[in-house]
C-alpha positions, 0 to 999 in steps of 0.5 A: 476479505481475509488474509488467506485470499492472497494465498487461496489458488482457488480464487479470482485473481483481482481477489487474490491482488485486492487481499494484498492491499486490503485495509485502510492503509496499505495502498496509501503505503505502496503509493508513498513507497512509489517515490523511494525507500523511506523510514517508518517515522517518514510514513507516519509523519505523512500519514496523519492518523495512522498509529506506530502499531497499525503501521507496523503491522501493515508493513509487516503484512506487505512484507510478508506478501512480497510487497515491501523490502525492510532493510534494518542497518546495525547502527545506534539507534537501530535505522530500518528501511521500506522499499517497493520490492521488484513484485510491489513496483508490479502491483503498483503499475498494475493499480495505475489504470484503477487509480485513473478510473478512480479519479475520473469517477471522482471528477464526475461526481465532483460535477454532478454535484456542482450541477445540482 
């Protein structure tokens, strides 16, 4: 899905929210942004795997769209914060009942398999 999705008018709405948290990283992102502000070396030590340049980007992506809050204090070395913004907390609550959906399918299949 590109990018211009989440901005497209002329798109189903679920389409238009999915583009916002399209790609590998950003719902793990808005889930750990759910229990507070954190620092980006915070992020990437609790998501193994991802790179600094992904991360950035992804950041950066969500920030753009209204997600995210990035906060830079002028101290030495520069310190930058990312917090859930009002319109991020909205998405993530919106995401819970798709969350539990995918948990359930996940337990469902979890008993398929141990039952064949």
């Amino acid at each position: 899905m590109t990018r211009s999705r989440a901005q497209d008018t002329e798109v189903c709405g679920v389409s238009a929210a999915v583009a916002v948290v399209d790609g590998k990283w950003k719902t793990l992102l808005l889930w750990l942004l759910e229990s507070g502000p954190h620092r980006p070396g915070e992020l990437r030590r609790r998501i193994p795997g991802i790179s600094e340049k992904v991360l950035t980007q992804a950041l950066r992506e969500m920030e753009s769209d209204g997600l995210v809050h990035r906060e830079v204090h002028d101290v030495m070395p520069p310190k930058t914060v990312y917090s859930l913004t009002g319109e991020g907390r909205e998405l993530s609550v919106a995401l819970a009942p798709l969350s539990d959906w995918g948990h359930r399918r996940l337990d469902r299949l979890a008993r398929e398999r141990a039952a064949s």
